[in-house]
C-alpha atoms as an extended CHARMM CRD file, in Angstrom:
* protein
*
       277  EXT
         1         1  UNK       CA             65.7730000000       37.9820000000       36.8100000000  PROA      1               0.0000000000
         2         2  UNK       CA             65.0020000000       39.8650000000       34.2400000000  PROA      2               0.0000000000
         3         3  UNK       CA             62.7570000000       39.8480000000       30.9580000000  PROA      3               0.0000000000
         4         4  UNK       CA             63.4110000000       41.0500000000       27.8150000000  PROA      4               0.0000000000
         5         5  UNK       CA             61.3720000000       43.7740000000       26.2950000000  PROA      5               0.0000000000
         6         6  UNK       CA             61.0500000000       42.2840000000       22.5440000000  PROA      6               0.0000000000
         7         7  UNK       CA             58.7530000000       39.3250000000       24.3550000000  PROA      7               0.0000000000
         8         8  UNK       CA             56.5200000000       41.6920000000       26.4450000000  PROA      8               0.0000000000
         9         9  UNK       CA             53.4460000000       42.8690000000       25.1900000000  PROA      9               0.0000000000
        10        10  UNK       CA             51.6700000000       46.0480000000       25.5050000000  PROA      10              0.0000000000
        11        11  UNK       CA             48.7400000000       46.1610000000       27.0870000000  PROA      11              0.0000000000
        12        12  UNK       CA             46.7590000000       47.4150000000       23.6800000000  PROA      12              0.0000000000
        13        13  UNK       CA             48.4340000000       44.8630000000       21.7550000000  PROA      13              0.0000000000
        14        14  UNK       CA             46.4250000000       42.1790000000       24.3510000000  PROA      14              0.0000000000
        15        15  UNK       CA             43.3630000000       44.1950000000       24.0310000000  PROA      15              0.0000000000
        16        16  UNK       CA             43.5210000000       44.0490000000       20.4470000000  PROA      16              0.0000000000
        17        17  UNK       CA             44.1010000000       40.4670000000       20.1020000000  PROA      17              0.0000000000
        18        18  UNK       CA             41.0090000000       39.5810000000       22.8410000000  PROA      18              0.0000000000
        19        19  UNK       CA             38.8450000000       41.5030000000       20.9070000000  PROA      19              0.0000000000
        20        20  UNK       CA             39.7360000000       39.7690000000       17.5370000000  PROA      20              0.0000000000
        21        21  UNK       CA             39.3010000000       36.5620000000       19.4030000000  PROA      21              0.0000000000
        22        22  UNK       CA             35.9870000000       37.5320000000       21.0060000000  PROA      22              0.0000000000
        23        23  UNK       CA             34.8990000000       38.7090000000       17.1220000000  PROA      23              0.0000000000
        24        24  UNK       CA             35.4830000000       34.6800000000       15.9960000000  PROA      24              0.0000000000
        25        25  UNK       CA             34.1140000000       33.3900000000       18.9560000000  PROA      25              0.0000000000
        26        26  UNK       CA             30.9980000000       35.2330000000       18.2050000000  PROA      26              0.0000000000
        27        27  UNK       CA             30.9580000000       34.7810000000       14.2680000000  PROA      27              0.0000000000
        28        28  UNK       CA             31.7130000000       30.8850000000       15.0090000000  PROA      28              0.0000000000
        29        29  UNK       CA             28.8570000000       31.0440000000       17.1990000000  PROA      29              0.0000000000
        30        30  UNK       CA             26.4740000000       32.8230000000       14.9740000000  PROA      30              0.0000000000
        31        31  UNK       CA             27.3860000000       30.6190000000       12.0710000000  PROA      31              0.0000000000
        32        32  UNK       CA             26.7970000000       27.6660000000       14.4210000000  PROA      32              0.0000000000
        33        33  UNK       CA             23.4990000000       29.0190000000       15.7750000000  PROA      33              0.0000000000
        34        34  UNK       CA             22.2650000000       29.6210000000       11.7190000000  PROA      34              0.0000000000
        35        35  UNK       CA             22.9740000000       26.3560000000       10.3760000000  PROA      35              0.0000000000
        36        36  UNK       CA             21.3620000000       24.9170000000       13.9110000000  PROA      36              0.0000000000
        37        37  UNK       CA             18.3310000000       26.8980000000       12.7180000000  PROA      37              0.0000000000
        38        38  UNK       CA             18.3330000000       25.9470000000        9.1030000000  PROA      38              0.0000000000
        39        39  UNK       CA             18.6810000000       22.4990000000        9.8000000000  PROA      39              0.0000000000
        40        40  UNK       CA             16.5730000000       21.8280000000       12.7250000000  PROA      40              0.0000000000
        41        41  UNK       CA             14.4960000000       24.7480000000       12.8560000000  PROA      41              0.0000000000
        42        42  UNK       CA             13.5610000000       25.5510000000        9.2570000000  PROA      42              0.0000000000
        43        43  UNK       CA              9.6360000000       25.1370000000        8.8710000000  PROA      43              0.0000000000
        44        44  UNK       CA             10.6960000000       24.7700000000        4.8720000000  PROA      44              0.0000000000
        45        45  UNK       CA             13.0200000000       22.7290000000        5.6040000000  PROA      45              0.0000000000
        46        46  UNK       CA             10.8340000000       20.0470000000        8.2480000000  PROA      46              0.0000000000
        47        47  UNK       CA              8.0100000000       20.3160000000        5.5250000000  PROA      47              0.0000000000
        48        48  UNK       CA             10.3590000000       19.4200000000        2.9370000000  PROA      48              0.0000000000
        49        49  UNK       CA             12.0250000000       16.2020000000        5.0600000000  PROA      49              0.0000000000
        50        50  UNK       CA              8.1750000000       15.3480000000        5.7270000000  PROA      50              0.0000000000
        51        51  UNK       CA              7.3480000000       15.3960000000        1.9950000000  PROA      51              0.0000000000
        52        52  UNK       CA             10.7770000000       13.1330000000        1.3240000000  PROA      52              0.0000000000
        53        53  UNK       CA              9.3560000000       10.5830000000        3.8800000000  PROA      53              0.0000000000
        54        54  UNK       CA              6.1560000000       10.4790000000        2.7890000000  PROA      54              0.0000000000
        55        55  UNK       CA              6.9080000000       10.0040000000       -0.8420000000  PROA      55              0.0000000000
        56        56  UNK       CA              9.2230000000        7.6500000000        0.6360000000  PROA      56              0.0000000000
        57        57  UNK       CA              6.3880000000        5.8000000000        2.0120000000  PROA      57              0.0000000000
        58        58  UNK       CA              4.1140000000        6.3240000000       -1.3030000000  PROA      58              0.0000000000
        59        59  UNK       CA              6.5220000000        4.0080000000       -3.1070000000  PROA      59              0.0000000000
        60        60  UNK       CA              6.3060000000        1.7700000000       -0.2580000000  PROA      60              0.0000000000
        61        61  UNK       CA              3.0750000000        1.4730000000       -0.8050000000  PROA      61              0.0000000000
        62        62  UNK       CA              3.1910000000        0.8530000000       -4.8610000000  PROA      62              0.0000000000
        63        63  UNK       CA              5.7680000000       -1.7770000000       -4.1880000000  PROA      63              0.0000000000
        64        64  UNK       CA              3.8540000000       -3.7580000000       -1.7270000000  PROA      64              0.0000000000
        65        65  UNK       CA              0.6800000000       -3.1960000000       -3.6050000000  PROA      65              0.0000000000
        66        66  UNK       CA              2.0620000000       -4.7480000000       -6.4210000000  PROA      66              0.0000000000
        67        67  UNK       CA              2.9820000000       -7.5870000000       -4.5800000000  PROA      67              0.0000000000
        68        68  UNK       CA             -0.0820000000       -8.3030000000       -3.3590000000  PROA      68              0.0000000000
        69        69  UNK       CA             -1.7160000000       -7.9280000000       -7.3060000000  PROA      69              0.0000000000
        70        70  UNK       CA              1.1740000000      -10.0200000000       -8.7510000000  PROA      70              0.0000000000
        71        71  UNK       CA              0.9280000000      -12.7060000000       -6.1410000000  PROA      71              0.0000000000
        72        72  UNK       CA             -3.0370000000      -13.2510000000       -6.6220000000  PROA      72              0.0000000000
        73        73  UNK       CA             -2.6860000000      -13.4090000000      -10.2920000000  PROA      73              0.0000000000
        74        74  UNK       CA             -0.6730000000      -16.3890000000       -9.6590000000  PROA      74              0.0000000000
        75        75  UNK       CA             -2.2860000000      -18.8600000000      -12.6570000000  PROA      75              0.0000000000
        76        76  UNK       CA             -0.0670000000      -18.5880000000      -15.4730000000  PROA      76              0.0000000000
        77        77  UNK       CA              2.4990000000      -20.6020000000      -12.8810000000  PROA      77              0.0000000000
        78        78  UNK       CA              0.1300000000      -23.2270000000      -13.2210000000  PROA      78              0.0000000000
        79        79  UNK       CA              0.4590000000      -23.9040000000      -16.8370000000  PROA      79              0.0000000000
        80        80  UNK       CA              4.3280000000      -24.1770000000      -15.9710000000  PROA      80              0.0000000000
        81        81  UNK       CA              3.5690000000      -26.6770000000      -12.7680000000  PROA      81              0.0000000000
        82        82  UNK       CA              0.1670000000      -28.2930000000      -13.3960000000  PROA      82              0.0000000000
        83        83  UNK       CA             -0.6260000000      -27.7160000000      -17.3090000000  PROA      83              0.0000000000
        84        84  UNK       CA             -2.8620000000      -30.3220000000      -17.6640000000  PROA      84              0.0000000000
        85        85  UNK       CA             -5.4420000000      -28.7600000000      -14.6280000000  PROA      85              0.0000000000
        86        86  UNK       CA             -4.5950000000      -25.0620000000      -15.2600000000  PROA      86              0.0000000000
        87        87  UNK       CA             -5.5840000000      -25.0800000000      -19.1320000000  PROA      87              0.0000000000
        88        88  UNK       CA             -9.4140000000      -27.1890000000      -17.8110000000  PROA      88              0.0000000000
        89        89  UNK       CA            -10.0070000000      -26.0120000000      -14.7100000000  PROA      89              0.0000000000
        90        90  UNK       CA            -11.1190000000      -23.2040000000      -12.0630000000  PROA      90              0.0000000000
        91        91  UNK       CA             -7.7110000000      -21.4860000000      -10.7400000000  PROA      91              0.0000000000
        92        92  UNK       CA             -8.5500000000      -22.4320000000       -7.5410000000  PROA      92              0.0000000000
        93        93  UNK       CA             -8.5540000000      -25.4690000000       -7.9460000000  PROA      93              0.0000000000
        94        94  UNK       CA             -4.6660000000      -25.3260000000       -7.9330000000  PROA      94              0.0000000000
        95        95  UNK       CA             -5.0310000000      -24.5760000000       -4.6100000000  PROA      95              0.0000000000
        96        96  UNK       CA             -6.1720000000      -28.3270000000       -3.8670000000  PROA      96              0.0000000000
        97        97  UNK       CA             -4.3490000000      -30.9890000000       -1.1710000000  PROA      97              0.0000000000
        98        98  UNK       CA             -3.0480000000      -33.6930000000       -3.4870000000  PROA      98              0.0000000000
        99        99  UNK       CA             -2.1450000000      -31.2150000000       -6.8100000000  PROA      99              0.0000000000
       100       100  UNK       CA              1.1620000000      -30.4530000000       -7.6930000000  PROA      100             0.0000000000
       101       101  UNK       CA              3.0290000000      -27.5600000000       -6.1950000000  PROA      101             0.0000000000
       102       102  UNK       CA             -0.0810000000      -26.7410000000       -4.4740000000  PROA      102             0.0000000000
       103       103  UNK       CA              1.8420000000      -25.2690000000       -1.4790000000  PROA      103             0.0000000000
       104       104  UNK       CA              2.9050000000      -23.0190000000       -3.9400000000  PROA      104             0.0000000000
       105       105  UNK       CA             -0.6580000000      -21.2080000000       -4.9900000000  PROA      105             0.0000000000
       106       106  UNK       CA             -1.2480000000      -21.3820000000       -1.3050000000  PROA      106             0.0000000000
       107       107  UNK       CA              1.7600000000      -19.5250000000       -0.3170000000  PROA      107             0.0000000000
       108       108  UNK       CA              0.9130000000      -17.0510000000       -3.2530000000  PROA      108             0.0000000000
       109       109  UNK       CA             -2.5390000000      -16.2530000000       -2.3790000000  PROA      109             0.0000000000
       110       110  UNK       CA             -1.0010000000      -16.0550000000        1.8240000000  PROA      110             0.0000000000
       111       111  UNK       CA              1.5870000000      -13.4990000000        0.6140000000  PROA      111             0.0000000000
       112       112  UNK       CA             -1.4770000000      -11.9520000000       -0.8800000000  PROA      112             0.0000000000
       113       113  UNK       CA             -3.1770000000      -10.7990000000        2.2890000000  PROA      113             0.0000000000
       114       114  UNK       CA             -0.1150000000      -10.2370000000        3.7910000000  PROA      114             0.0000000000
       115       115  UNK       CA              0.8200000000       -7.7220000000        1.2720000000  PROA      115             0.0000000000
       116       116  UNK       CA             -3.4020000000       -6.2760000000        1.8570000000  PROA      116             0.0000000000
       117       117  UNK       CA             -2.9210000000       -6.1030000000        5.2500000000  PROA      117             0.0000000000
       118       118  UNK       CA              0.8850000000       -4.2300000000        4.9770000000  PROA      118             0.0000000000
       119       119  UNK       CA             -0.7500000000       -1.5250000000        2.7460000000  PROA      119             0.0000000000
       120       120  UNK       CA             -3.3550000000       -1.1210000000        5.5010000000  PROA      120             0.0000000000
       121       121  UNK       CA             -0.5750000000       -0.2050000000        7.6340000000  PROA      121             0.0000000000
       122       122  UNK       CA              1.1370000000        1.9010000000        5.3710000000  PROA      122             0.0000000000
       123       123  UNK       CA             -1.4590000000        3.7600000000        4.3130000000  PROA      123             0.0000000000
       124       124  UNK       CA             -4.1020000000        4.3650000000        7.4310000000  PROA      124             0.0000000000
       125       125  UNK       CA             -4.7250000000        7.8430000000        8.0100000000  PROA      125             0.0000000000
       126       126  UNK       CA             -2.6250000000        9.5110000000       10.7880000000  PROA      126             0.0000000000
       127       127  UNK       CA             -4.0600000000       11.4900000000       13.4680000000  PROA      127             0.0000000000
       128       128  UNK       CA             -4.7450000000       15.3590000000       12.7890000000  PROA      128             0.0000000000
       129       129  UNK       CA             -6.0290000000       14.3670000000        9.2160000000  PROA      129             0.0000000000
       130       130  UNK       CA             -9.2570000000       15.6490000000        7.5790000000  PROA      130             0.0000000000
       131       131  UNK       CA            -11.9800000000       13.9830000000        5.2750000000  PROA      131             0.0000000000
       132       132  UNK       CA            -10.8100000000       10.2840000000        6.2300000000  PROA      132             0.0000000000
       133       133  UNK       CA            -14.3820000000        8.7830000000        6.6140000000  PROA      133             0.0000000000
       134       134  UNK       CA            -14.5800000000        7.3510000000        2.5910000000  PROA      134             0.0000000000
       135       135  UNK       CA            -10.3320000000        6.6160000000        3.1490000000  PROA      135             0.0000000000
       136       136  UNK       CA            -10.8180000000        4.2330000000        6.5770000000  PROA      136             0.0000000000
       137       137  UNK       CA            -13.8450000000        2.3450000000        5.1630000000  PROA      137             0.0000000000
       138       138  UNK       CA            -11.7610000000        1.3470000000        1.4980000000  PROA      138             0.0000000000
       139       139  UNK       CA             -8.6100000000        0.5980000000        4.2210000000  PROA      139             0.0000000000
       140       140  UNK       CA            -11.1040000000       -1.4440000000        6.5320000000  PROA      140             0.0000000000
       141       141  UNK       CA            -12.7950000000       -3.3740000000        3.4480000000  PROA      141             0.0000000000
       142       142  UNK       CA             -9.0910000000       -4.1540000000        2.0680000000  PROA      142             0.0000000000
       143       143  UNK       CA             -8.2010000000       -5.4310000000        5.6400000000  PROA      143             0.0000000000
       144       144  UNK       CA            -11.3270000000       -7.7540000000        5.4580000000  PROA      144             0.0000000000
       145       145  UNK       CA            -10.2020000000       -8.7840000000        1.7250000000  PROA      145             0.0000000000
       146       146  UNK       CA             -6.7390000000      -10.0350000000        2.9900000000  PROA      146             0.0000000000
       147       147  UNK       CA             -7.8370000000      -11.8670000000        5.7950000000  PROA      147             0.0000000000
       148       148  UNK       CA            -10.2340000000      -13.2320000000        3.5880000000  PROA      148             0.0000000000
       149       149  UNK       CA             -8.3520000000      -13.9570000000        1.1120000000  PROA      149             0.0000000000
       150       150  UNK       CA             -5.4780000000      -15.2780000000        3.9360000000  PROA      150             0.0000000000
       151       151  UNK       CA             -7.9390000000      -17.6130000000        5.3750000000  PROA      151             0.0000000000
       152       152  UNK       CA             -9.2310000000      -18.8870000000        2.2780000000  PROA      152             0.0000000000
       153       153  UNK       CA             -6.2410000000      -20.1490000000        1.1010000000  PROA      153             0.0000000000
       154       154  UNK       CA             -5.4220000000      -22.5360000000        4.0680000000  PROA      154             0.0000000000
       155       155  UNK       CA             -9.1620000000      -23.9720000000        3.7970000000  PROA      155             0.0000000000
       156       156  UNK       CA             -8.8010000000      -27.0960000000        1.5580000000  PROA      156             0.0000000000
       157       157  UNK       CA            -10.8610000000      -26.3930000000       -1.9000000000  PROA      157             0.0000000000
       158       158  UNK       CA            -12.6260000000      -29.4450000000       -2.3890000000  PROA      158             0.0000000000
       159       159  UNK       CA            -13.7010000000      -30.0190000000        1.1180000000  PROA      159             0.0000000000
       160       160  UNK       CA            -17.3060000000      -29.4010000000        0.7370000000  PROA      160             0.0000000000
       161       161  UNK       CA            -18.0110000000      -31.9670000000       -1.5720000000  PROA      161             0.0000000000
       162       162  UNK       CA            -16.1580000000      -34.5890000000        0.6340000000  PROA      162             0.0000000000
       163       163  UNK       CA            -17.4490000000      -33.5200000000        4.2800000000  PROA      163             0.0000000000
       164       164  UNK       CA            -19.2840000000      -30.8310000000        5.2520000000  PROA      164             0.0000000000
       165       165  UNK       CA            -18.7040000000      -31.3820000000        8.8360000000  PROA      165             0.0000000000
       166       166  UNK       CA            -14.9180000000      -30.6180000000        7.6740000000  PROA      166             0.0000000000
       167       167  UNK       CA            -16.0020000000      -27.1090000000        6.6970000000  PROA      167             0.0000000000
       168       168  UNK       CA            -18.4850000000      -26.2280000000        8.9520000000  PROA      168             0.0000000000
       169       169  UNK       CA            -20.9630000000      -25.4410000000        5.8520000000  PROA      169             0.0000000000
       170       170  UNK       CA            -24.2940000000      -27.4040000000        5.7070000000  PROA      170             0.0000000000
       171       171  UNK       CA            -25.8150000000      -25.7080000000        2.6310000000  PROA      171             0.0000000000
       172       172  UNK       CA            -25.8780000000      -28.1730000000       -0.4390000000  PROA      172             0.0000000000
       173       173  UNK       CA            -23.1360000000      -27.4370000000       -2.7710000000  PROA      173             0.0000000000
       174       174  UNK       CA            -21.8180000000      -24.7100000000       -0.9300000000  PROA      174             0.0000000000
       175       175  UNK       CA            -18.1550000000      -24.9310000000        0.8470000000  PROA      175             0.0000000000
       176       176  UNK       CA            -15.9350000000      -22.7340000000        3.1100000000  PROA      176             0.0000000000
       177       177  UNK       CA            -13.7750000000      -21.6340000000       -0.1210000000  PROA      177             0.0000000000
       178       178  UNK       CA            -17.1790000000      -20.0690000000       -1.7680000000  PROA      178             0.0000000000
       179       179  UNK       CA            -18.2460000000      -18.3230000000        1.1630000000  PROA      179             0.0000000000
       180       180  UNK       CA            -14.6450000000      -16.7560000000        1.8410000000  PROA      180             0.0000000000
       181       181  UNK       CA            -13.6270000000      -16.0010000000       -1.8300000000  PROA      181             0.0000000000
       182       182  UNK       CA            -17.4940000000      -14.0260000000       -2.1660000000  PROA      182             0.0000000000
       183       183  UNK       CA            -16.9400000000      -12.1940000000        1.0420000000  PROA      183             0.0000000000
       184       184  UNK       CA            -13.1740000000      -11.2390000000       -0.0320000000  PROA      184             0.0000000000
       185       185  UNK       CA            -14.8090000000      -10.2470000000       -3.1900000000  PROA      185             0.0000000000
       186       186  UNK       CA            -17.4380000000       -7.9520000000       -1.9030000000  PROA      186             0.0000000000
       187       187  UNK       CA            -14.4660000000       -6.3910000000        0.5780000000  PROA      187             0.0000000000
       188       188  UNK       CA            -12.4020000000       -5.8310000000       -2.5490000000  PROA      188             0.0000000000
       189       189  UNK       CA            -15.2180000000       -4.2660000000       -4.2430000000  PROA      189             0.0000000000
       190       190  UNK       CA            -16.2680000000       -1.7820000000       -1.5210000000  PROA      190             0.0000000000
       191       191  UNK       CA            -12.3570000000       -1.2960000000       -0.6320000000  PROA      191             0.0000000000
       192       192  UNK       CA            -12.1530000000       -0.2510000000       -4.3380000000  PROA      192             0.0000000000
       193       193  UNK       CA            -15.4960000000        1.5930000000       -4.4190000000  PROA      193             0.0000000000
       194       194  UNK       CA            -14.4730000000        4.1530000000       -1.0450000000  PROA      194             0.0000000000
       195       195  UNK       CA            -10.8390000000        4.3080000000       -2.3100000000  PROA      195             0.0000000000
       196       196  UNK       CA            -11.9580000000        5.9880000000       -5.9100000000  PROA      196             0.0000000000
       197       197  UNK       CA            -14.9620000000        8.4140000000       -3.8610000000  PROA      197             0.0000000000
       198       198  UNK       CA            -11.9180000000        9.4350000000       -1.8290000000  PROA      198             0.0000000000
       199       199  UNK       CA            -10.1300000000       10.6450000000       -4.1450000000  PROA      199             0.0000000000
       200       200  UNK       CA            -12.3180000000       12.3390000000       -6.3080000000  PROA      200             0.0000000000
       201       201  UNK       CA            -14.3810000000       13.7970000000       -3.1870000000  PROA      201             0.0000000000
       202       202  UNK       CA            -13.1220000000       16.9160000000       -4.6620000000  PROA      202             0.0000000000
       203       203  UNK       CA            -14.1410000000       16.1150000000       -8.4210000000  PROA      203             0.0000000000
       204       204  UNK       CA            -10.1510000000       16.5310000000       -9.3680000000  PROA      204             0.0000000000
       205       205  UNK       CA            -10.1230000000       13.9740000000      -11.9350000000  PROA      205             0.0000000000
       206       206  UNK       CA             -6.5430000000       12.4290000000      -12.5900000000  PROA      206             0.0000000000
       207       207  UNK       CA             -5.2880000000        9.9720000000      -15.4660000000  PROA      207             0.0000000000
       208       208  UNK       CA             -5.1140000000        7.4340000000      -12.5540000000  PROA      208             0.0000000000
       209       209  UNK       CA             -8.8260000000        8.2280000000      -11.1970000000  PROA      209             0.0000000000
       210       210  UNK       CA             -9.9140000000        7.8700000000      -14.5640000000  PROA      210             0.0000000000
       211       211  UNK       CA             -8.3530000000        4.4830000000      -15.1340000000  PROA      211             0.0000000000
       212       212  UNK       CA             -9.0290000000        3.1810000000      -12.0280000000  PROA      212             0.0000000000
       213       213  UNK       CA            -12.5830000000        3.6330000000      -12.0450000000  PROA      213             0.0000000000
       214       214  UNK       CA            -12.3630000000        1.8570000000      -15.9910000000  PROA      214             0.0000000000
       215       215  UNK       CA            -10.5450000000       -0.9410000000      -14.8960000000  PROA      215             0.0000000000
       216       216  UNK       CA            -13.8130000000       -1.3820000000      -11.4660000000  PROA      216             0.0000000000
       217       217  UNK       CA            -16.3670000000       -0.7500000000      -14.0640000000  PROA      217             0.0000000000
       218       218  UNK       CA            -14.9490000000       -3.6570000000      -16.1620000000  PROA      218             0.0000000000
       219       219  UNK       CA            -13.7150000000       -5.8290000000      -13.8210000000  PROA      219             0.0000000000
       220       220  UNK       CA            -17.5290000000       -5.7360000000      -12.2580000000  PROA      220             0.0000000000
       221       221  UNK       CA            -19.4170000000       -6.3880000000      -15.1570000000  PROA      221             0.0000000000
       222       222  UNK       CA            -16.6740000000       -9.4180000000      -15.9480000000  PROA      222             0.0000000000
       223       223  UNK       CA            -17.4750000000      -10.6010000000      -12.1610000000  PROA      223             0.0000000000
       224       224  UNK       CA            -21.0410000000      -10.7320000000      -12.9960000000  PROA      224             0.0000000000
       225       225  UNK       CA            -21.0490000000      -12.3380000000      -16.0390000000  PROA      225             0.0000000000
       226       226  UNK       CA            -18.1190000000      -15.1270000000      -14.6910000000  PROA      226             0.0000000000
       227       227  UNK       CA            -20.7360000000      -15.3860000000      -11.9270000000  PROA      227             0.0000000000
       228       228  UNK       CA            -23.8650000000      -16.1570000000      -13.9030000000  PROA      228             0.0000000000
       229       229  UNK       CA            -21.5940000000      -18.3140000000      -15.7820000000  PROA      229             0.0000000000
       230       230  UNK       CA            -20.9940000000      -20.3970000000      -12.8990000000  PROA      230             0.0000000000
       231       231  UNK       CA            -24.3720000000      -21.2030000000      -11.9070000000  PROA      231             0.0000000000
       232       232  UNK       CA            -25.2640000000      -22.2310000000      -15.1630000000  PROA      232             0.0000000000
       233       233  UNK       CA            -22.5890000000      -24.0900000000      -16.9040000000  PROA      233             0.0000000000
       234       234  UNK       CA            -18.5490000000      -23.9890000000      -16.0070000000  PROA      234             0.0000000000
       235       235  UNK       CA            -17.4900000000      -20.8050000000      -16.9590000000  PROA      235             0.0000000000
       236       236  UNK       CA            -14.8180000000      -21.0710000000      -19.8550000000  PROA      236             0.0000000000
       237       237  UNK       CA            -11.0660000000      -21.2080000000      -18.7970000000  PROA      237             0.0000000000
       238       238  UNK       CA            -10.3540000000      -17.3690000000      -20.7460000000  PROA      238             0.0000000000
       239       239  UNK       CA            -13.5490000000      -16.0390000000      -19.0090000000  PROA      239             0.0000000000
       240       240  UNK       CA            -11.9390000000      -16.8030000000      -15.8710000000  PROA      240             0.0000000000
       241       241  UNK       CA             -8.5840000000      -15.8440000000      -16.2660000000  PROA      241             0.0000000000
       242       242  UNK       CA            -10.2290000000      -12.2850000000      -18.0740000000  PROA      242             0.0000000000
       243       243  UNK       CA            -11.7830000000      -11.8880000000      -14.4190000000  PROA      243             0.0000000000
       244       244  UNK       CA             -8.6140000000      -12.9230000000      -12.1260000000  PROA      244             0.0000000000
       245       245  UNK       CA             -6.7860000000      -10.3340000000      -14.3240000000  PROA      245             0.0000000000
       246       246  UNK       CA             -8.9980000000       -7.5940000000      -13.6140000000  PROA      246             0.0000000000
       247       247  UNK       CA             -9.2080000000       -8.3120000000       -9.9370000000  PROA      247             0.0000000000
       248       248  UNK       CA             -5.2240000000       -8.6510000000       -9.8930000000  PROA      248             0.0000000000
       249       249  UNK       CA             -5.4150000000       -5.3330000000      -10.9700000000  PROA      249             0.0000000000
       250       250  UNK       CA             -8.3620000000       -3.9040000000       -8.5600000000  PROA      250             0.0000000000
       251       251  UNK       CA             -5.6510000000       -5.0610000000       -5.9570000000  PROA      251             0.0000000000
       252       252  UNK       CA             -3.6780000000       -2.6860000000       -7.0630000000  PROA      252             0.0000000000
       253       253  UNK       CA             -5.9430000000        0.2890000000       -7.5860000000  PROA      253             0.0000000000
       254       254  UNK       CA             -6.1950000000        0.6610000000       -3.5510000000  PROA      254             0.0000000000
       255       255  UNK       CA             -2.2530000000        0.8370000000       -2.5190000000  PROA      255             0.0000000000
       256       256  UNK       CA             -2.1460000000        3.2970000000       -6.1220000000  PROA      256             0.0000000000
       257       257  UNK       CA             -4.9770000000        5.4210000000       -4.9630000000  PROA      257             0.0000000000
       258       258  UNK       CA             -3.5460000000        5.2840000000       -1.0370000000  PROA      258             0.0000000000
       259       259  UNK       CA              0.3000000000        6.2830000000       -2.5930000000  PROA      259             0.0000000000
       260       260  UNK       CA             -1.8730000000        9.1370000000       -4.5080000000  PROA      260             0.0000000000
       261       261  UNK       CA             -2.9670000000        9.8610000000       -0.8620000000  PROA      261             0.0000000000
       262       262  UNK       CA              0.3640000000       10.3830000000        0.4630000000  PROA      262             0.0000000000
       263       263  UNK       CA              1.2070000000       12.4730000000       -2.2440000000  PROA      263             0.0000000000
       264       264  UNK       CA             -1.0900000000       15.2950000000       -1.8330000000  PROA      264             0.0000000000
       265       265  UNK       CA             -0.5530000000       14.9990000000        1.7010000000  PROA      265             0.0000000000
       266       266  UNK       CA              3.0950000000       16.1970000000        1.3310000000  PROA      266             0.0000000000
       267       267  UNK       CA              1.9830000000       19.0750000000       -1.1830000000  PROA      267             0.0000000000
       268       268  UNK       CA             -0.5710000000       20.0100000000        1.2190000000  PROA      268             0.0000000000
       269       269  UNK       CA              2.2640000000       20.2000000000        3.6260000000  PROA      269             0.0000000000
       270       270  UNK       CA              3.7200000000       23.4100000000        1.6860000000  PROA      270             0.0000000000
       271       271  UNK       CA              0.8950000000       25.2550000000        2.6780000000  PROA      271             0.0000000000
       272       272  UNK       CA              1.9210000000       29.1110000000        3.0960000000  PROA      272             0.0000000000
       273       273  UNK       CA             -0.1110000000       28.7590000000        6.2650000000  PROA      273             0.0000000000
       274       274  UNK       CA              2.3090000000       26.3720000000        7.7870000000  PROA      274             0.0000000000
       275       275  UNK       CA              5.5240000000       27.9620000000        6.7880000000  PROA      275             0.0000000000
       276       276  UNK       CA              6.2770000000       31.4740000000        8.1000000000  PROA      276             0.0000000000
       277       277  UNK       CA              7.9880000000       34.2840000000        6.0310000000  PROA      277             0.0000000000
């Protein structure tokens, strides 16, 4: 049988066509192998997916921060739930077994070192970093300040004035809610104190270093003056809520400063040192 010659090829014709497929083989494979490399390989590239996910994480942090502020400012609620003890006495007060919605202010001030103890996690230095010393004591003191805080609201308020023995506190006029709110409040104010020496170790002074350390300096001289206050006479109701304000917003300096953190982190990640040319 035989074949026709209009079907054969010749054996150029062949050569020509293996080499034209061997050509896109190979360009298919370089462009394959380049894209690969730019989007695996790419030290500019990695640095910048870092920086995403750690700005990704920065906001993280605001957001939970600000839960944890918003939720211990909780007393305006109680001039919509308990007016007639929010506008005569101390906030925490609200707390108290028997007052309405008091599961509420509990749950509040709960969510509160929940929130403390999430920005902990969020913002605790990784391993490889530098200068962390001032960064892990602030993180350690606002661990302590939401446990504290945590603790303190699942204590009853009132419970050193009915039993002691229900407290486990034996000093006259002191209870377990004193001795947990001062401790929470000394962690707070340390937390505070190592976050803003952080992050002006390198005496870079930003708008937000600069208000942050405004809004410590004010918020401890109110602290002092609500406490002397309270040892002589009961501190007025707009002293007190001047004070919760400013430590509502202390709460939030930390988890600001710690975002701030994360952000110079990721520019310190485009360090020509890091990324080849």
């Amino acid at each position: 049988m035989g074949f026709s010659s209009g079907k054969l090829r010749s054996p150029d014709s062949m050569r020509q066509s293996g080499e034209r497929l061997q050509a896109r083989a190979e360009d298919w494979g370089e462009a394959q192998r380049a894209r690969y490399l730019v989007l695996r390989a790419s030290p500019r590239l990695a640095a910048l997916r870092d920086r995403i996910a750690k700005s990704h994480r920065g906001i993280a942090v605001l957001l939970v921060g600000l839960v944890a502020a918003l939720a211990y400012c909780s007393w305006p609620v109680g001039y919509l739930v308990n007016p007639s003890l929010a506008a005569g006495a101390l906030a925490s007060e609200l707390d108290a077994r028997g007052q309405p919605y008091s599961w509420l202010f509990i749950l509040l001030d709960c969510a509160t070192g929940a929130a403390a103890l999430l920005v902990v996690r969020l913002t605790w230095p990784s391993r490889g970093s530098v200068n962390t010393t001032w960064r892990r004591a602030g993180l350690i003191s606002y661990a302590l300040f939401g446990i504290s805080t945590g603790i303190d609201a699942l204590v009853p308020v009132g419970c050193g004035s009915v039993s002691l023995d229900r407290c486990g506190v034996s000093l006259s006029r002191v209870n377990a809610d004193d001795i947990l709110t001062a401790i929470a409040m000394l962690a707070l104010f340390v937390a505070a104190l190592c976050a803003q020496v952080h992050a002006t170790r390198d005496r870079s002074w930003s708008p937000l270093s600069i208000s942050s350390l405004v809004v410590l300096a004010l918020w401890s001289a109110c602290g002092l003056v609500f406490l002397a206050a309270s040892f002589s006479y009961r501190p007025a109701i707009p002293l007190q809520h001047l004070t919760l304000a400013l430590t509502s917003a202390v709460v939030f300096v930390v988890p600001a400063l710690g975002a701030r953190w994360r952000a110079r982190e990721s520019i310190g990640s485009r360090s020509p040192d890091r990324v080849p040319t």
